[in-house]
C-alpha positions in Angstrom: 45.8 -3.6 90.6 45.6 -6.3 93.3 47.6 -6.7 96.5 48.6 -10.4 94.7 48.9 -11.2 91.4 48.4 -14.9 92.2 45.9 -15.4 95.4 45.1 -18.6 97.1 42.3 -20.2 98.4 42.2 -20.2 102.2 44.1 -22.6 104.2 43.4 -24.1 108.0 46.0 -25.2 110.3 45.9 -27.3 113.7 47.6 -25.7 116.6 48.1 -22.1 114.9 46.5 -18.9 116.2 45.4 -17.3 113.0 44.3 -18.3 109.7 45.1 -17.2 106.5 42.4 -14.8 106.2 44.0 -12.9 109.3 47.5 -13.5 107.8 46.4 -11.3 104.4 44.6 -8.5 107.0 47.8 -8.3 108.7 49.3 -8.0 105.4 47.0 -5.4 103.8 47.7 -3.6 107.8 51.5 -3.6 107.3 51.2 -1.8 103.4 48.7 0.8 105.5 50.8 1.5 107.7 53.9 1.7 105.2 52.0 4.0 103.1 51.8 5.8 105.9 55.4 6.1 106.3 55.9 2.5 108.2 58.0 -0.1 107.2 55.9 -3.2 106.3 55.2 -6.1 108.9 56.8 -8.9 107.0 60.0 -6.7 107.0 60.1 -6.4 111.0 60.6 -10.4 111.4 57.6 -10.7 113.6 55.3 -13.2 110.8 57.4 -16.3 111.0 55.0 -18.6 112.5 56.9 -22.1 111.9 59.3 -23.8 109.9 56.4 -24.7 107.9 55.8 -21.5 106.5 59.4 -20.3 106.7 59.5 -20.2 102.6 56.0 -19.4 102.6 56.3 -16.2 104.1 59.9 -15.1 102.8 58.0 -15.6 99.1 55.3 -13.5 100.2 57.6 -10.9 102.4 59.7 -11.0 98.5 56.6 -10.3 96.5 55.5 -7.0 99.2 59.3 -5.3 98.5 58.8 -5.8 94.9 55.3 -4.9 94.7 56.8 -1.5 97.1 59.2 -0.9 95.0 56.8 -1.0 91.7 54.2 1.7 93.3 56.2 4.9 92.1 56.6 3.2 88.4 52.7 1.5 88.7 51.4 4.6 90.2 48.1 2.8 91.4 47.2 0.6 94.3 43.9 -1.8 94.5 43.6 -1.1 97.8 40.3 1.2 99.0 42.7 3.2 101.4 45.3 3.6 99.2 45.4 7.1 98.7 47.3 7.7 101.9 50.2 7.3 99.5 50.1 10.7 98.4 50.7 12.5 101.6 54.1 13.4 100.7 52.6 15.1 97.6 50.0 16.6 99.2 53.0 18.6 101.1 54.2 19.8 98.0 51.0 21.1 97.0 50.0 23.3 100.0 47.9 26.3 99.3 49.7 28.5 101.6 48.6 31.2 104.5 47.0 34.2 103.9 48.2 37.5 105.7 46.0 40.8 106.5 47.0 44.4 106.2 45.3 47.4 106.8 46.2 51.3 105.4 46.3 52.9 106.8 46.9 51.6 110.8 44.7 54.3 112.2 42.0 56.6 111.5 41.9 60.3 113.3 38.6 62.2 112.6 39.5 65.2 114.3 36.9 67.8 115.9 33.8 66.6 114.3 30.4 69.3 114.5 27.6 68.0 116.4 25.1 66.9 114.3 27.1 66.2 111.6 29.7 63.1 110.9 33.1 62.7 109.0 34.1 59.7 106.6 37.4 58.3 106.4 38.2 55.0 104.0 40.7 52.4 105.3 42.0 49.8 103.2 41.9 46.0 103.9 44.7 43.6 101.5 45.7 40.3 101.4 49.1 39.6 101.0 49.7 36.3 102.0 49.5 32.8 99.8 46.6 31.9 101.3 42.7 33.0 101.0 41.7 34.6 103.6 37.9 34.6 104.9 36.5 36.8 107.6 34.7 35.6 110.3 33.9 38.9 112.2 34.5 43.0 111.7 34.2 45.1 115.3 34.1 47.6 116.5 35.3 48.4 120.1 36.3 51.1 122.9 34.6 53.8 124.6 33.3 55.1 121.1 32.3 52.6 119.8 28.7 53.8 119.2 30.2 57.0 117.6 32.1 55.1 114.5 30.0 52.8 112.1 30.5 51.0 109.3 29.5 52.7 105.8 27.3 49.8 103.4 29.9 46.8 103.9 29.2 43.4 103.9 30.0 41.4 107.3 31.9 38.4 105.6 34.3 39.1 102.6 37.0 36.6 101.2 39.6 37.9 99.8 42.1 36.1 97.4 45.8 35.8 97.4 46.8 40.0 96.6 43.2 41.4 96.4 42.2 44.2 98.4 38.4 45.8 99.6 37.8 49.1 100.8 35.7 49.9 103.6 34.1 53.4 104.8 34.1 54.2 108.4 31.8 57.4 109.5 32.2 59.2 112.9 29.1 60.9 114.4 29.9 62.4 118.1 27.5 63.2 120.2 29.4 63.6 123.8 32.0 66.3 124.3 35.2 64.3 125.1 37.5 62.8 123.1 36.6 58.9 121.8 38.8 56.0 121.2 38.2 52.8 119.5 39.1 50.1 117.4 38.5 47.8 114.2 39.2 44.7 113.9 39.3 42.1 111.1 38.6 38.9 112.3 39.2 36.1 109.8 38.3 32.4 110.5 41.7 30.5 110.7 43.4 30.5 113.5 46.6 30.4 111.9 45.7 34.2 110.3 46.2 36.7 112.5 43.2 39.8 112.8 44.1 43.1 111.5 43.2 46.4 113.6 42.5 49.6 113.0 42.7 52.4 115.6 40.1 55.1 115.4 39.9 58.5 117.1 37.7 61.8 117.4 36.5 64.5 119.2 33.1 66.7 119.3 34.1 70.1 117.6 35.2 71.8 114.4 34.7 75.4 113.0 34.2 77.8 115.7 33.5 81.6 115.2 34.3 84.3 118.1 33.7 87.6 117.5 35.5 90.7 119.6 31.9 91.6 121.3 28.4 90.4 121.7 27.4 93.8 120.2 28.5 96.4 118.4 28.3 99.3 120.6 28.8 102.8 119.1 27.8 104.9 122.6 26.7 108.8 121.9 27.8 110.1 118.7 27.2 113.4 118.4 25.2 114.4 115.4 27.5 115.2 111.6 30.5 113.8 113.3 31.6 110.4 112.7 32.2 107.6 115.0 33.9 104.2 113.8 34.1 100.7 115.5 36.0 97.8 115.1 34.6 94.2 115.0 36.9 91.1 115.2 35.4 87.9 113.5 38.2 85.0 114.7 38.4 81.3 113.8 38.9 79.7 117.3 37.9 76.4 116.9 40.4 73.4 116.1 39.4 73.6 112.3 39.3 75.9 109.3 36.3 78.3 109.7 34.9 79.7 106.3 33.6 83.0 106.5 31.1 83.0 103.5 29.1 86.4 104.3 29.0 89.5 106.4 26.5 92.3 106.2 24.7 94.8 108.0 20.9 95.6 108.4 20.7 99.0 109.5 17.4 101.1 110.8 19.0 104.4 110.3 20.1 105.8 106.6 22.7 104.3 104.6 24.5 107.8 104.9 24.2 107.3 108.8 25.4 103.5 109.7 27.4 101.6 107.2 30.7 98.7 106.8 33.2 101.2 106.6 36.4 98.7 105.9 36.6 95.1 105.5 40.5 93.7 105.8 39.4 91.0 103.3 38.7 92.2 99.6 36.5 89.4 98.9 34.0 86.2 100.2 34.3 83.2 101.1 37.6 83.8 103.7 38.6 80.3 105.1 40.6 81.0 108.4 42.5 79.2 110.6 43.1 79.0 113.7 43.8 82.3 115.5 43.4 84.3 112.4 40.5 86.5 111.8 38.9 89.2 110.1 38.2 92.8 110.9 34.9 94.7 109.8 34.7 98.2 110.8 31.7 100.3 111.6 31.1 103.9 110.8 28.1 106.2 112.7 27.4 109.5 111.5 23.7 110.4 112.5 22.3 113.0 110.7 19.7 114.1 113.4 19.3 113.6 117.3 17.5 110.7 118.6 16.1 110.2 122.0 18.3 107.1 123.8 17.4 103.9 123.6 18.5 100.5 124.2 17.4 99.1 120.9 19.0 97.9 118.4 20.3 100.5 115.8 20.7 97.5 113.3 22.6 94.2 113.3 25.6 92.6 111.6 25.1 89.5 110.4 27.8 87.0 109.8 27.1 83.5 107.9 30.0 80.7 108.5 30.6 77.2 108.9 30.8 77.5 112.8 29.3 74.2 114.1 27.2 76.1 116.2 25.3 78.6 114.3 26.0 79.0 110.5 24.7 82.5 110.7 25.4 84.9 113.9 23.7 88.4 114.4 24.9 91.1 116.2 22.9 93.6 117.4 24.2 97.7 116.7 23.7 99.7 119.6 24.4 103.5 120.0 22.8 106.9 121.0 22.7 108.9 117.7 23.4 112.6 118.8 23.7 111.5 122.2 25.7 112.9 124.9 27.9 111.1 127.9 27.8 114.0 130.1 26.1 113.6 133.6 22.8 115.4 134.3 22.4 118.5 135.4 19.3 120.3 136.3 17.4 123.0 134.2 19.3 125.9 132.7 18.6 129.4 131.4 20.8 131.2 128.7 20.0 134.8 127.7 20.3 136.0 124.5 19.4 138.6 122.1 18.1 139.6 118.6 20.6 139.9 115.7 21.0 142.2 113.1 20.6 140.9 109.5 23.9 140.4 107.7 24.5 140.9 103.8 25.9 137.5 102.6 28.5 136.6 100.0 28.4 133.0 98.0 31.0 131.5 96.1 29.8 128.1 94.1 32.6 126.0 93.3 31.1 123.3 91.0 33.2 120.2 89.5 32.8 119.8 85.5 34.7 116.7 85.4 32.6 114.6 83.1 30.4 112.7 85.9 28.9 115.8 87.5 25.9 116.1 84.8 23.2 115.1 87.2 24.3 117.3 90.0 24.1 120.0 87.9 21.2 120.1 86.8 19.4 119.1 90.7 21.5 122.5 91.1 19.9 124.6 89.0 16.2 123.0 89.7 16.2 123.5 93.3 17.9 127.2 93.4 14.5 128.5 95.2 15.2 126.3 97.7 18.3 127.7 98.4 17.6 131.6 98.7 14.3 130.8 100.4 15.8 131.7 103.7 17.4 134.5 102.1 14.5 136.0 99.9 12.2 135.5 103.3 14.5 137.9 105.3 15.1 139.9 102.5 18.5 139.9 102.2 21.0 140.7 100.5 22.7 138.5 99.1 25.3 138.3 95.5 26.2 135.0 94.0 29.0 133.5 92.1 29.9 130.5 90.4 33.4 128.5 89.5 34.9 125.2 88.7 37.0 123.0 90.2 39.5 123.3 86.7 43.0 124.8 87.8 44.3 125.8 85.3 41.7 126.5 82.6 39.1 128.5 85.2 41.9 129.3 87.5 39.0 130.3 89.6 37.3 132.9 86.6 33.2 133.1 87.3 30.8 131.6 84.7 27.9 132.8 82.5 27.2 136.3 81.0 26.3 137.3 84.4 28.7 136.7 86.1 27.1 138.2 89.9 23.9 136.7 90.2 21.8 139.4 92.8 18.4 138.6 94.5 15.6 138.0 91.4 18.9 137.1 88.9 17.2 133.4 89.5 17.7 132.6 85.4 21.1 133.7 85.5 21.8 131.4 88.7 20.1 128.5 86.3 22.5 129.0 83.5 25.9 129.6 85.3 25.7 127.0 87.7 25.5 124.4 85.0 29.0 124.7 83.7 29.4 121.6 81.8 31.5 118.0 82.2 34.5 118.6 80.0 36.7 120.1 82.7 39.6 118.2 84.3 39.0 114.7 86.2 41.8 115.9 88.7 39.5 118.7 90.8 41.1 121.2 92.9 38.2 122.9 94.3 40.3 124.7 97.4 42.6 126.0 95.2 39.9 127.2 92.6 38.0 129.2 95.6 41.4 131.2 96.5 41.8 131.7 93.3 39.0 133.5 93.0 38.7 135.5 96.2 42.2 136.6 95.5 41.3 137.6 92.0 41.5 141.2 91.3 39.9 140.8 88.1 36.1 141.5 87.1 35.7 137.9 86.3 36.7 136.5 89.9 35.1 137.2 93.0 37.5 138.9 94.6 36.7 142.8 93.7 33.0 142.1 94.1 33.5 141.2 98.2 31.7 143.0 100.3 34.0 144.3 103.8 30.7 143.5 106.1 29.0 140.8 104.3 29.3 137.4 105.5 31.1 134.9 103.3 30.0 131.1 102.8 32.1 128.8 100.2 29.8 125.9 99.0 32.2 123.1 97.5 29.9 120.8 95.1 31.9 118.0 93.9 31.0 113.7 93.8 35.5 113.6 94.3 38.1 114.7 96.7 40.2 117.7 96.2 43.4 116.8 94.6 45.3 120.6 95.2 48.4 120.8 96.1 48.6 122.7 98.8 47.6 121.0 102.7 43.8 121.7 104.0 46.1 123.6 106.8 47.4 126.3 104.1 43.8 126.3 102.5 42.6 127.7 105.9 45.3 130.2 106.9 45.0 131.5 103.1 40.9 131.7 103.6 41.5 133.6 107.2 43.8 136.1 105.6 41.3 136.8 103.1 38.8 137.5 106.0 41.0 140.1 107.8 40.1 143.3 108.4 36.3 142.3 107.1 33.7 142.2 109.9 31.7 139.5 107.9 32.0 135.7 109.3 33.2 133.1 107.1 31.9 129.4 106.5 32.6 126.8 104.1 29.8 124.2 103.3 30.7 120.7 101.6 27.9 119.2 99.0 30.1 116.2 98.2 30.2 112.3 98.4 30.6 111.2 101.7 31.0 108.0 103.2 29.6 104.8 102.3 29.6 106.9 99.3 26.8 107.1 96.1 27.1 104.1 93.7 30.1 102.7 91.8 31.1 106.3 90.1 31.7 107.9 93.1 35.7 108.0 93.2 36.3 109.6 96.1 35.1 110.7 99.4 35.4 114.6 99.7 37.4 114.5 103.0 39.3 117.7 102.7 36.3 119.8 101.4 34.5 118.1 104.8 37.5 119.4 107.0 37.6 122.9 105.6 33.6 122.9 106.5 34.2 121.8 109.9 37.1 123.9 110.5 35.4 126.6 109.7 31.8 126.1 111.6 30.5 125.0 107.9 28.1 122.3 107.4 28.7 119.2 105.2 26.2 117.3 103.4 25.8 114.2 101.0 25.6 114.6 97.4 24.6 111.6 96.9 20.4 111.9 97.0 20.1 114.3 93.6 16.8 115.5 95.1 18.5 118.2 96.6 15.3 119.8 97.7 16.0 118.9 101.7 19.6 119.3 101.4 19.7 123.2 99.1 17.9 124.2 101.8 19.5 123.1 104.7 22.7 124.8 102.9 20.9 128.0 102.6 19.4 128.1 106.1 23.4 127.8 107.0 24.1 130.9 104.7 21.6 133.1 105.6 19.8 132.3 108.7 22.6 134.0 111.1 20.2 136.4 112.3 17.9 133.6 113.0 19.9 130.9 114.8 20.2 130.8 119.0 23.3 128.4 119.4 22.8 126.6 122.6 26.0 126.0 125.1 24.8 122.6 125.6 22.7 119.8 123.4 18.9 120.1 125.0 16.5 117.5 125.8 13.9 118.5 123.2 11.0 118.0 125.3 12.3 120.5 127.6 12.6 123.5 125.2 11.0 126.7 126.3 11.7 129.6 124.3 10.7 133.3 125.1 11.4 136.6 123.0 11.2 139.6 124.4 9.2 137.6 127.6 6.8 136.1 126.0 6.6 132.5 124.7 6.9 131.5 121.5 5.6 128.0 120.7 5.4 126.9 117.1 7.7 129.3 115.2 11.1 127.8 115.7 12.7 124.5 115.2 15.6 122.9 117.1 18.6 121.8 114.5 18.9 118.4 114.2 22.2 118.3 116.9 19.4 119.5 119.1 22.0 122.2 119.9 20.8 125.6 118.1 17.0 127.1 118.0 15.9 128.3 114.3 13.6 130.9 113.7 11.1 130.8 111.0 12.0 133.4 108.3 7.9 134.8 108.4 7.7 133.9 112.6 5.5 136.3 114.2 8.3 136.7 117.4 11.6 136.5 115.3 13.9 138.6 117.6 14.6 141.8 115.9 18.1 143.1 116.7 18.6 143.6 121.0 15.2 141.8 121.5 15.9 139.6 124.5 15.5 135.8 124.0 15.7 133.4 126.9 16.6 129.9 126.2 15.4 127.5 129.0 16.4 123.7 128.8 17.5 120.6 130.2 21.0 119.3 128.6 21.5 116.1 127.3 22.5 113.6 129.9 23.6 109.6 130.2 19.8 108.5 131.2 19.7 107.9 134.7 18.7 104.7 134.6 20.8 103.1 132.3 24.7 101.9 133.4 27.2 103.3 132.4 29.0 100.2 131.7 26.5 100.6 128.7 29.5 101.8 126.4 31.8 99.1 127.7 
């Protein structure tokens, strides 16, 4: 379409200012500026030139409103600008804004461990009309160079209700807390950025535990010491506590966990909570001090710090906290040899085959002592079954006697079918206060020393109190000039394997109530242990008991005046001198013996502020 259906050639006239070539420019000007939203020149009364053209013009000003008014109907326009004409559709048509959101507003990383980072995601969505472009994505604030961005592209567009992820890490390397922001910059200015606030601190899982070490001091030798150690969670996040054990240079009889107040691993704690771990000590021998480690407890954790702590064991095994004195002298004499009665009470609950039999094997062992100082001894054996024994001796011989060493064999092996609820103290009054041939009772002898030997892998379950087990033993003994001691062969703590049920506690009090000794079933090689027990029965002649624990290096010993090197031992509490059975100066009975030592001391040069 034309802006004239019906054009002219070009006309000059005299005396005018334009032509009619400037005459259709202003004409194509006014429909510009009309599509435009202007009215059109001919229409504003300013293009009447004369009265010449008066018609002229009012036919051509006709023919432009017609021609407006046909443009919605014609929908076209021959003009090269005419597409100015569709601004008030264009309006229609706009494509919108876009909007940005972020989720979630802020990121807080917490205590973060040095060394290591944390992630956290946060969300970017468009929820506008519009598509939104990004220009920029910063990061700013005084951590800035602790948070980065995880793989992400710089520039992402995102349509109208589309969303991207993005993963921010946090890697800390200064103690302080750090501060910083996020921002999503797009590239319109009519979008406004979103922000994200970040925050974190160096820190996380933090393990504190009650001491640097674990410090037992003297512990005197058979007695046993415990110590608590308190692992807490300190830091401002969950600790996990994956592992805690114990690497010990002395027995596993002598230094072992004792208690844990969580049954199992991994423990995750918070905050202020914590777990104890107690220590027991029982040394089985004297050892000379020293400031070295006794073992270490080792405890493996997610503290930020160190993942697995050590902590060394200290302690003075048979050690004493007393001051030093100088040298001292005790006077003593020779001891007349005692007849000795033993009572076996042996468990034949159904896990005591083993025992048994180490029994029988190492019975030389046992009278050694006894057959070296010819003495005389008579032996008998019971079980721990109350009712069905009721304290009754086993085997066809019943009283074994010095050389009986086949009967001892036999009777001491009395079989696993007996009850699984021992009641060994009650078993040995039983047969004491027997007055039947087949207890022990009418076989006692009024000057004979008495020693009980309890042999059992459980506690005793009678029902009477170790208390009333002791008065009843001591009212046995009265009016009999013989001593009386009670020896424990029974599972002790940390105990033997997984069949061991019990501890034998109160057969371990009724031995040290009584001056007895106690000793761990546990080692079936009873070789060291049988004889240890039969030194303790029959070596009463033979023992010097010392008022104070010696420095062994400082031991002289003279019998009758003259020193004797070589033919005595010191017991492992380093507290009593033992003759050897065949010893060329064994004291015979009112032989002086002169004991000359220095006692145990806290070492001079070692604080006391050791122990604290």
């Amino acid at each position: 379409m034309t802006s004239s259906p019906h054009p002219r050639p070009p006309t000059q006239r005299s005396g005018r200012g334009s032509s009619s070539t400037s005459t259709d420019a202003s004409r194509r000007d006014g429909l510009r500026r009309f599509g435009a939203k202007s009215l059109p020149q001919g229409l504003t009364g300013g293009g009447l030139g004369n009265q010449h053209g008066v018609m002229r013009h009012s036919l051509l000003n006709l023919r432009t409103v017609l021609l407006f008014l046909a443009l919605p109907v014609l929908g076209c326009w021959d003009d090269p600008e005419a597409g100015q004409h569709r601004l008030i559709e264009d309006e229609e048509d706009d494509p919108g804004v876009a909007r940005l959101e972020v989720d979630p507003a802020a990121l807080q990383f917490g205590p973060v461990c040095a060394g290591t980072s944390a992630s956290r995601t946060v969300t970017l969505r468009n929820t506008g009309d519009g598509v939104a472009a990004l220009n920029n994505i910063a990061l700013e604030g005084s951590g800035n160079e602790a948070f980065s961005i995880v793989e992400s592209e710089e520039l992402v567009t995102l349509a109208p209700s589309s969303s991207i992820e993005f993963t921010v890490e946090f890697a800390p390397s200064v103690d302080a807390e750090v501060t910083g922001t996020l921002t999503f910059v797009p590239d319109s200015e009519l979008v406004e950025a979103a922000v994200v606030q970040l925050s974190g601190s160096l820190g996380g899982p933090e393990l504190a535990a009650s001491s640097d070490t674990a410090d037992f001091g003297p512990v005197a030798v058979a007695e046993t010491a415990e110590l608590v150690m308190r692992l807490s969670s300190v830091g401002e996040r969950p600790l996990t506590i994956t592992k805690v054990s114990l690497d010990s240079l002395m027995d596993a009889d002598e230094l072992w966990i004792a208690d844990l107040s969580v049954a199992t691993f991994p423990v995750s704690l918070g905050s202020g909570e914590f777990v104890d771990v107690t220590l027991a000590m029982r040394p089985d021998a004297y050892q000379p001090f020293s400031l070295d480690p006794l073992g270490s407890l080792t405890v493996e954790s997610s503290d930020c710090v160190d993942s697995s702590v050590e902590l060394p064991v200290l302690g003075w095994p048979g050690g004493v906290a007393s001051e030093c004195v100088p040298l001292v002298e005790e006077g003593q004499v020779g001891k007349e040899i005692s007849d000795v009665d033993v009572l076996f009470v042996v468990d034949n609950s159904a896990s005591m085959a083993e025992e048994q039999t180490a029994l029988a094997e190492h019975f030389a062992e046992f009278v050694a002592y006894a057959d070296g100082l010819a003495i005389d001894y008579q032996i008998g054996v019971t079980t721990t079954d109350v009712p069905n024994d009721a304290g009754t001796l086993q085997g066809t011989t019943p009283l074994i006697e010095p050389g009986l060493t086949q009967a001892f064999l036999t009777n001491v092996q009395v079989g696993t079918s007996g009850s699984d609820s021992e009641k060994g103290l009650e078993a040995s009054l039983l047969a004491l206060e027997g007055t039947t041939p087949d207890t022990f009772g009418p076989h006692r002898r009024p000057d004979a020393n008495l020693a009980v030997i309890y042999v059992s892998d459980d506690d005793d379950h009678s029902s009477e109190a170790v208390g009333s087990i002791l008065s009843a033993l001591n009212q046995h003994m009265s009016g009999m000039t013989g001593t009386l001691a009670a020896h424990a062969l029974v599972a002790m703590p940390p105990g033997c394997s997984e069949e061991t049920e019990n501890y034998g506690l109160r057969y371990m009090e009724t031995a040290i109530a009584t001056g007895g000794t106690s000793t761990s079933i546990c080692d079936t090689d009873f070789e060291a242990a049988f004889s240890d027990i039969g030194v303790a029965c029959f070596g009463d002649a033979a023992t010097f008991h010392l008022e104070q624990a010696a420095k062994p290096e400082t031991l002289e010993v003279l019998v009758n005046g003259v020193t004797c090197d070589g033919s005595w031992t010191l017991s492992p509490d380093v507290s009593s001198i033992v003759f050897d059975f065949d010893s060329e100066c064994f004291p015979a009975p009112g032989v002086p013996v002169v004991i000359r030592y220095v006692p145990l001391c806290w070492p001079e040069d070692t604080p006391m502020g050791w122990m604290d």
